[in-house]
C-alpha positions in Angstrom: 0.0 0.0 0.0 1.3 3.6 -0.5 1.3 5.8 1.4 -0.2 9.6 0.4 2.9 11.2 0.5 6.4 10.8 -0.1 9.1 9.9 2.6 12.6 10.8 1.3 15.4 9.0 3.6 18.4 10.8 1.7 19.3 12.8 5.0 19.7 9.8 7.4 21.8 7.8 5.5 24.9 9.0 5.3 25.0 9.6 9.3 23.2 6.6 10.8 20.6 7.1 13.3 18.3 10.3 12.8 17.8 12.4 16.2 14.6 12.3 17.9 12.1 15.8 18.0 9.0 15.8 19.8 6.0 16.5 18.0 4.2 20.4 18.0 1.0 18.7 18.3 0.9 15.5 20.9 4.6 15.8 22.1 5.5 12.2 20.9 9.5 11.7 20.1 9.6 10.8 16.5 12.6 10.3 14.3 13.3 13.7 12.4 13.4 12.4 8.9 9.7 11.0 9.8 8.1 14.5 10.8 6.3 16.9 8.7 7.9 20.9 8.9 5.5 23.6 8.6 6.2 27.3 8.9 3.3 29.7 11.3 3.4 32.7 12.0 1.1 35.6 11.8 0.8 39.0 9.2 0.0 42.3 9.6 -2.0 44.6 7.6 -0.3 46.7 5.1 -1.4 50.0 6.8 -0.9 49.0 10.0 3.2 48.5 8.6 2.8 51.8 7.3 1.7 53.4 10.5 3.9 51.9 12.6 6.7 51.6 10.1 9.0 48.7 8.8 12.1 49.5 10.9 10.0 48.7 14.1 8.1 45.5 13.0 9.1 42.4 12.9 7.3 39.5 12.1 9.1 35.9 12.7 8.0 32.6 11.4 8.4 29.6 13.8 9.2 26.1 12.1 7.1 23.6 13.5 7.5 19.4 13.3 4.2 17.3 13.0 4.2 13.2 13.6 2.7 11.5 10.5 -1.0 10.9 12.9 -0.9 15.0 13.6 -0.2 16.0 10.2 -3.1 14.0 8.8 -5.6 15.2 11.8 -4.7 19.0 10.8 -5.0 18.6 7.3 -1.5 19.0 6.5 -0.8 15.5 5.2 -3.8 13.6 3.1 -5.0 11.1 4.8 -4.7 7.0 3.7 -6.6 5.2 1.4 -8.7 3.8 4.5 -9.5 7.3 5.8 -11.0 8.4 2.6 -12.9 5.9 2.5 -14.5 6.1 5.8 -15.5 9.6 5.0 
């Protein structure tokens, strides 16, 4: 069965073992190859930039990791052939 999306193992070869990161969303350790990365952060109206000005705002993305079960529940990842059937 495949799965919905694609799982590329070119990082962890070369150096063995992959690290551990705990998951954003449930806080389960998860090999790093296995999560999901996905950038939030938050953006501010063009005339509030203006207003305030661009020297003083700054706006920062945060990188977040996602297990495989997390990414599917917050629509990140599609889920399996066996969860589109269902719904």
């Amino acid at each position: 069965m495949k799965a919905p999306y694609v799982r590329e193992y070119k990082r962890s070869k070369a150096r063995g073992k992959d690290y551990m990161i705990r998951c954003d969303g449930c806080g389960r350790k998860v090999p790093r190859f296995k999560t999901f990365a996905v950038y939030r952060g938050f953006k501010l109206d063009y005339d509030i930039i203006k207003l305030v000005g661009e020297k003083n705002v700054h706006l920062t993305n945060q990188k977040m990791h996602y297990c495989p079960k997390c990414a599917r529940s917050l629509g990140i990842v599609q889920p399996g052939k066996l969860g589109r059937r269902r719904s």
